[in-house]
N, C-alpha and C positions, 0 to 999 in steps of 0.2 A: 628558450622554453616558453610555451603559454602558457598564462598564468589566467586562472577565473577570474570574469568580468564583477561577477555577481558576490557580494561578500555579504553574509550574517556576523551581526554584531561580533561577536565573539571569536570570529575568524580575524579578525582586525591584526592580533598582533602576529597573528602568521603572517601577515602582508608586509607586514612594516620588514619580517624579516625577508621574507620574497624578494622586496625592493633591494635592498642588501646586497642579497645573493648576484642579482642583474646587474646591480651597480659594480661590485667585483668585477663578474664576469668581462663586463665593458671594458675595466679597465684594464683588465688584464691582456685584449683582443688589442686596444689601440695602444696600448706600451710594449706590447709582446713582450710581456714577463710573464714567468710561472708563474701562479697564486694557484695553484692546486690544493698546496696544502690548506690554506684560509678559504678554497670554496668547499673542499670538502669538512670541516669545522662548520661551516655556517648550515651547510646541509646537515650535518648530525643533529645539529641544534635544531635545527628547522623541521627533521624527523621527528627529535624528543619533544617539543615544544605540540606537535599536532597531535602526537599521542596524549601527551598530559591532559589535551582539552579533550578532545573525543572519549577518552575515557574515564570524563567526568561530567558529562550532560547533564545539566536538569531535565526534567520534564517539555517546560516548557520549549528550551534549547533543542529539542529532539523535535517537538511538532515544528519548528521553525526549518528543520534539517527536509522534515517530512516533503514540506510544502514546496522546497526546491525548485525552482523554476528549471535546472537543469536537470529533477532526478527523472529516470528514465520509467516512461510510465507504460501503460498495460500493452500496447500496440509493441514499444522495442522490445517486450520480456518475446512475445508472442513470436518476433521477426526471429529472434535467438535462437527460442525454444523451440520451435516448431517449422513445420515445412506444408509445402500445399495450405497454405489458408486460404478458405474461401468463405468473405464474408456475407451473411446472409440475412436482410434488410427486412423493418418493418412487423408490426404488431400485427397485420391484418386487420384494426381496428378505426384506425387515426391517422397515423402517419410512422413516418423513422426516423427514431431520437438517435442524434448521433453522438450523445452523451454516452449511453450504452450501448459499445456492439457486441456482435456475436457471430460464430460461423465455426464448421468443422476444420478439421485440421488433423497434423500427422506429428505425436509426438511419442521420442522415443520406439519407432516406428511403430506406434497403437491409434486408431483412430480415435480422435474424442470430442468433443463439446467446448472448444472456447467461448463464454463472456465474461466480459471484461466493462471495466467504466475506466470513459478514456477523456484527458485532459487536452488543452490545445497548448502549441507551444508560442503564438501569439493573438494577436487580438480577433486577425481574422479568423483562426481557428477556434479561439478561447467561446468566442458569438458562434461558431457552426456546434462546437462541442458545449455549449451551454455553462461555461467551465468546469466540468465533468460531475455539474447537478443533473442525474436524470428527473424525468419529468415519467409521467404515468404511462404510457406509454412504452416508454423503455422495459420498464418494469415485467408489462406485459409481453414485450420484444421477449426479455428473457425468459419467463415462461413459456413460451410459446418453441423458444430451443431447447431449454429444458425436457421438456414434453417429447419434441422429434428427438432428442437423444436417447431418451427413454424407448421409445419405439426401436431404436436400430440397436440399442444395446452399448451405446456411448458413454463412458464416465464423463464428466462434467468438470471441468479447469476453470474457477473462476478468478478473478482480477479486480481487487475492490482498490478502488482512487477515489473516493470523491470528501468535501466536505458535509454533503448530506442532499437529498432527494432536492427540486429547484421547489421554493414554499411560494411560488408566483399565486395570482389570481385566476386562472388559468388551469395550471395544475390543480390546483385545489377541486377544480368545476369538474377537472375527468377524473375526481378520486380517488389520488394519490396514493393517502393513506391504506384506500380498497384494497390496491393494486398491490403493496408492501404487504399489506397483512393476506391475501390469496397465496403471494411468494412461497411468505413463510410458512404458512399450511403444506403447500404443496410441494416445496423441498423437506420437507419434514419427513414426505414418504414418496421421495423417489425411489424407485429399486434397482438405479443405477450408482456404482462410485461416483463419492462428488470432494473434492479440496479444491476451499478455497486461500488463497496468500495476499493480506491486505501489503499492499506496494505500495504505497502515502501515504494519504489521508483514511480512515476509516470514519466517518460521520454518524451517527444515527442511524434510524432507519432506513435510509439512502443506502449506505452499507450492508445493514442488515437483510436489505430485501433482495443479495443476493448470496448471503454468508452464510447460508442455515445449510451446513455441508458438514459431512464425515466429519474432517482435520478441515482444521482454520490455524493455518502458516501466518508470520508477520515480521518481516523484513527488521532490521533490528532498529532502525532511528524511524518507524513508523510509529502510527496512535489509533489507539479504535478507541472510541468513547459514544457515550447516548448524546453528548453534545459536546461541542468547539469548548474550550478554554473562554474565548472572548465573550460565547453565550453565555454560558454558566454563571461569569464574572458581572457579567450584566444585571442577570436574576438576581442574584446574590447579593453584591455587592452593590448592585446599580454603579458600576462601573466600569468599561473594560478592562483600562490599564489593569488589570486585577491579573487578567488573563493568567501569568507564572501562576500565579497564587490557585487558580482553579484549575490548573493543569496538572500542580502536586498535587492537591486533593483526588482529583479526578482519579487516580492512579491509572492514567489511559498509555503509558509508557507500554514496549516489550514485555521487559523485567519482569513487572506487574503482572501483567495480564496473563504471563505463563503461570504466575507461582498463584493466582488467583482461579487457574483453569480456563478462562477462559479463551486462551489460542491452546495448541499442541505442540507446535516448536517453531523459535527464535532463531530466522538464519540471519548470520553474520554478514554484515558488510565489510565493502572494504574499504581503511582509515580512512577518514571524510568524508565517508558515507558513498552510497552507490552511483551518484553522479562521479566520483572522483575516478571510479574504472565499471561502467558498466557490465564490460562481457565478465568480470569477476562476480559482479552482482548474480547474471542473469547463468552462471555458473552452479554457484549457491543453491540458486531458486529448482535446478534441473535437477540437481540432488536430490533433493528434497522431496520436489514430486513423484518423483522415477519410486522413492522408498517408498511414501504414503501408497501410491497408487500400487506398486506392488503386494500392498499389506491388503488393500482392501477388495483388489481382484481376487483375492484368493476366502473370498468371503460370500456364502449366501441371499439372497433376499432377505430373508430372514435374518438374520446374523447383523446385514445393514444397518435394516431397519430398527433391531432391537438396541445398537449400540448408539445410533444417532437416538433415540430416544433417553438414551440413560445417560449420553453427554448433556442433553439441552436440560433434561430435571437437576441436574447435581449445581447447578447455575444458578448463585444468588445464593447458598448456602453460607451460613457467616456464626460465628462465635461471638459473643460477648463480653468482653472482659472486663474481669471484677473491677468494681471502684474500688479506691482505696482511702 
C-alpha cells in the first residue's frame, strides 16, 4: 500500500502505526504465515485512531490541512467536474496572470463561467502560478469573464485558493486594491447566477475579489479569513509562533463561518481530508453545485440581485454580551 510522503505534525502518530501495519504485512509475505487476524486489528486501530484526530481539529490544525501540498486544487475540481473546457487568457490590459484562470465549460450539461485561482504543484509551476497570489491583472482577467458570461447568459463557478492577492511592488503600481474593490462592485450586480466553493486557502481580499457571489460553499478543512493566522499573530502579538492562537480567535474554520453566515454550506470531506480520496471530494463539491445552481436558475434578475444584496448587509451583524 502507498503510504503519504508528506505528513502534518499531528499525522505523526498515524505513521508510526502505518509503519506497524507494513512491518506485519512483510513479515507475514517472507514467513508465509497468516497474521490476517493482527493486520486486521492494526487496521481497526489505525481507522479508529484517524478518526479521533480528524474529528478533533483545531483551527489552526485545519489551515494546516487547508494548505496541503497534495490537496486537489481548482484545475482537478474543474477536470472532474466539468467537460469541454476552454481556457480563456488575458485582461486585455497587461498581460495573463496565470494565478487566476478562467474559461467556459459544460457542467452538469449547462454551459457556464469557470474562474478559479490555481496553485502550482512544484517550484516551476508554483513561479508560473505566482503561488496562487493573483496579481491586478488577474483580477481584471476575471471581470473581464465575468462580464462575457454576463452577456451569453452564463452562471458564474468560482474556485477561491489562494493565501491572498501578491502585495509585490509591482502589483501595488497597477492597483491591486482598484482592481479588488471594481470586482466587488461589479459582482454585486451581476444579473447572472454565481457560487462560489473556497477549496483551500481563502485569504483576504485576494479571495474576496472573486467571492462576492449568490452561495459561498467551503470545503470542510478549508479557512476564509481577512487575514493568515501568521499575519494577524504578527500584528498582535509581534510574533508568529502565535499563528494557533490567531486562528482560534480568527474563527476562520468551516464550523464558524457557517454558524456566523458567512458561507451557506459546509461539504464534507473525506477522513483525511480531500487529498486522501479526491474523486470523493470532487463528488461532494458536484452535489452541491448542481443544488445551489438549481435554486438560483429558477430565480429572476431581480430576485438575484435583491437576495445577493440582503446576504452581503446581514454581514458583520453581532451581539454584545452582558458583562458580568
Amino acid at each position: 500500500m502507498e503510504r503519504p510522503v508528506y505528513l502534518l505534525e499531528f499525522e505523526k502518530p498515524l505513521r508510526e502505526l502505518e509503519k506497524q501495519l507494513d512491518a506485519l504485512h512483510q513479515q507475514s509475505l517472507e514467513n508465509n504465515i497468516d497474521m490476517s487476524a493482527e493486520l486486521k486489528a492494526i487496521e481497526a486501530k489505525l481507522e479508529q485512531e484517524r478518526r479521533d484526530i480528524y474529528s478533533n481539529l483545531t483551527p489552526w490544525q485545519r489551515v494546516q490541512v487547508a494548505r496541503h501540498p497534495k490537496r486537489p486544487y481548482a484545475l482537478d475540481y474543474v477536470a472532474q467536474l466539468c467537460t469541454d473546457f476552454q481556457e480563456l487568457h488575458g485582461d486585455r490590459q497587461f498581460k495573463d496572470d496565470q494565478a487566476l484562470i478562467g474559461g467556459m465549460a459544460f457542467f452538469d450539461g449547462r454551459a457556464v463561467m469557470i474562474i478559479a485561482q490555481q496553485k502550482g504543484r512544484d517550484t516551476k509551476e508554483n513561479i508560473l502560478r505566482n503561488f496562487g497570489m493573483p496579481q491586478p491583472e488577474g483580477y481584471r482577467k476575471a471581470l473581464r469573464l465575468m462580464k462575457l458570461a454576463e452577456k451569453f447568459g452564463l452562471p458564474v463557478l468560482t474556485f477561491i485558493d489562494t493565501p491572498g492577492a501578491y502585495p509585490g511592488v509591482e502589483s501595488e503600481a497597477r492597483h491591486v486594491s482598484e482592481a479588488i474593490a471594481v470586482n466587488l462592485r461589479e459582482m454585486a450586480m451581476l444579473s447572472v447566477p454565481s457560487v462560489a466553493v473556497i477549496v483551500g486557502e481563502g485569504g483576504s481580499g485576494g479571495a474576496l475579489g472573486i467571492g462576492v457571489t449568490d452561495r459561498v460553499l467551503i470545503f470542510e478543512n478549508s479557512y476564509y479569513s481577512v487575514i493568515s493566522p501568521e499575519g494577524c499573530a504578527a500584528i498582535l502579538w509581534k510574533d508568529r509562533a502565535n499563528a494557533p492562537k490567531a486562528a482560534e480567535a480568527l474563527k476562520l474554520n468551516a464550523a464558524n463561518l457557517k454558524d456566523l453566515g458567512v458561507v451557506d454550506e459546509v461539504i464534507p470531506e473525506p477522513l483525511g481530508g480531500a487529498h486522501n480520496d479526491p474523486e470523493a471530494a470532487a463528488a461532494a463539491l458536484k452535489h452541491a453545485f448542481k443544488r445551489h445552481l438549481h435554486e438560483l436558475l429558477g430565480k429572476s434578475e431581480d430576485e438575484l440581485l435583491d437576495g445577493r444584496y440582503e446576504r452581503y448587509r446581514a454581514l458583520g451583524q453581532f451581539r454584545e454580551a452582558a458583562t458580568k
